[in-house]
N, C-alpha and C positions, 0 to 999 in steps of 0.2 A: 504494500500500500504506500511505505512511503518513497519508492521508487515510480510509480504514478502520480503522486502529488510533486515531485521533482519535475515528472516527465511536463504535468501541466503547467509548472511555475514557467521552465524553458521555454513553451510554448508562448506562453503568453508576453514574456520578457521582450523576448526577440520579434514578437509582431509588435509590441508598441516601439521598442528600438528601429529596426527595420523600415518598417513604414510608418512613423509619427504623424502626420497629417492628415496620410487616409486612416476611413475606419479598417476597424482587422478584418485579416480576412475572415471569411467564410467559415463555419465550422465541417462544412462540408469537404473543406480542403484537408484539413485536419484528423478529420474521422479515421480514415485507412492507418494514417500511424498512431493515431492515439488508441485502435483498438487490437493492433499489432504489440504495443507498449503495455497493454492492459495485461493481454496474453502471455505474454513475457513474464511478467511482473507474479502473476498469478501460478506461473508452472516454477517460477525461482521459490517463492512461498510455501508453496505445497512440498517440491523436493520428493524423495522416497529415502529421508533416512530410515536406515534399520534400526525398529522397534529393541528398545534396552529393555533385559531384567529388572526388573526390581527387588531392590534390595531392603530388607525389613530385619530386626533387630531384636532380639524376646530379651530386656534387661533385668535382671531379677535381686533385691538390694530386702533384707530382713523382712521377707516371704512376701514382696509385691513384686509381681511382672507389672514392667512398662513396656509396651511396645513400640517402636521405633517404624518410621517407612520414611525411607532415604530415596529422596527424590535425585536423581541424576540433575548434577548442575555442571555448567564451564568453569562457575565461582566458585573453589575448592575455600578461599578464605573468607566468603561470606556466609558459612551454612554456622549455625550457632551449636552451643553445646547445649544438651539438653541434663536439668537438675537432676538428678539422684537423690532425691531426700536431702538435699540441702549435706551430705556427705560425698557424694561422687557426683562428675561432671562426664556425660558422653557426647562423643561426636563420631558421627559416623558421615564419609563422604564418598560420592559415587560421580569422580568423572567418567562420563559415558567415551566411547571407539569415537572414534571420529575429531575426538580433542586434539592437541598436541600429549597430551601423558594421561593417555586413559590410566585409570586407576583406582582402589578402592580405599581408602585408607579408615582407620577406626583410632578414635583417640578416649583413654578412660585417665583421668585425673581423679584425686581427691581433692577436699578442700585443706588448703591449710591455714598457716596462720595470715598472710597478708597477701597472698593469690594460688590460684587452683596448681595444685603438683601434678606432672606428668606422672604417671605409672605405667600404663604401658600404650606403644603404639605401634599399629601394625600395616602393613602396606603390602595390596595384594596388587597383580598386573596380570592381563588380559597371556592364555585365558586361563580363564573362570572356571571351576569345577562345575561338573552338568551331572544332574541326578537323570533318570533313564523315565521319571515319573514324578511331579512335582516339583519340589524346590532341593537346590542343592544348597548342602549345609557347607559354610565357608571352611570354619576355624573348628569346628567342632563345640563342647561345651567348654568355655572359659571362666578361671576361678580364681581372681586376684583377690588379695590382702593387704591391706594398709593400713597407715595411721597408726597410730599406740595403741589403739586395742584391738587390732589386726582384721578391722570390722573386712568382712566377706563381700563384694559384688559379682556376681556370675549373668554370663551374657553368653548366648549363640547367635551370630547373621545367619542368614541365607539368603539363595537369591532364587527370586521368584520366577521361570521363563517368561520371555514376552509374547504379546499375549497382540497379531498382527493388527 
């Protein structure tokens, strides 16, 4: 769209530059490439990228699952971490194929005293494990311990096929 709204600024620029004194042309003149430009525009938009997995999360912190669905972004630094009961902090991120560094990456901190500590982080690269029926399990089940009183957070990804 806003490769059409381009294309009609150009249009209209260059008729009032071009011909100043008379009125513009016709729109009749114009039709044939503004709806060759439309077309264009519309099949650039559409695209056929290949359909990503999805990737979801079961995080489980003093017997509450939280579930996680990690949407594929370009922005690996803007996806947020999500609270753990105010004890642990996750992030899970899914650059999709077609990026410059497809990748999966998973970040679990605890809270400390004056910002969240790294504990662990893990970095996966295409490809991706593939279950035969359903979702494939990443990492398997994961069982980190921190802070002083060694509180437990346990977490498995998987990723979901896609789904055309």
């Amino acid at each position: 769209m806003a490769h059409l709204t381009r294309s009609l600024a150009f249009i209209m620029f260059h008729t009032r530059i071009h011909r100043p004194s008379a009125r513009p042309w016709p729109l009749s003149l114009h039709l044939p490439w503004l709806l060759g430009a439309m077309a264009m525009g519309a099949g650039l938009a559409q695209g056929n990228p290949s359909p990503e997995p999805s990737l979801t999360c079961q995080v489980t912190y003093a017997g509450k699952t939280t579930p996680i669905s990690v949407t594929p972004t370009s922005d690996p630094y803007g996806v947020a971490s999500v609270s753990i009961d105010d004890r642990f902090f996750f992030k899970a991120v899914h650059v999709p194929a077609g990026q410059r560094e497809p990748r999966i990456a998973i970040y679990v901190y605890r809270e400390g005293p004056q910002q969240p500590i790294l504990i662990q982080h893990v970095q996966l690269r295409p490809p991706y494990p593939k279950a035969e029926q359903g979702a494939a399990d990443l990492l398997g089940e994961q069982h980190l311990h921190a802070g002083k009183l060694e509180r437990e957070l346990i977490y498995r990804c998987s990723l979901l096929p896609a789904t055309p």
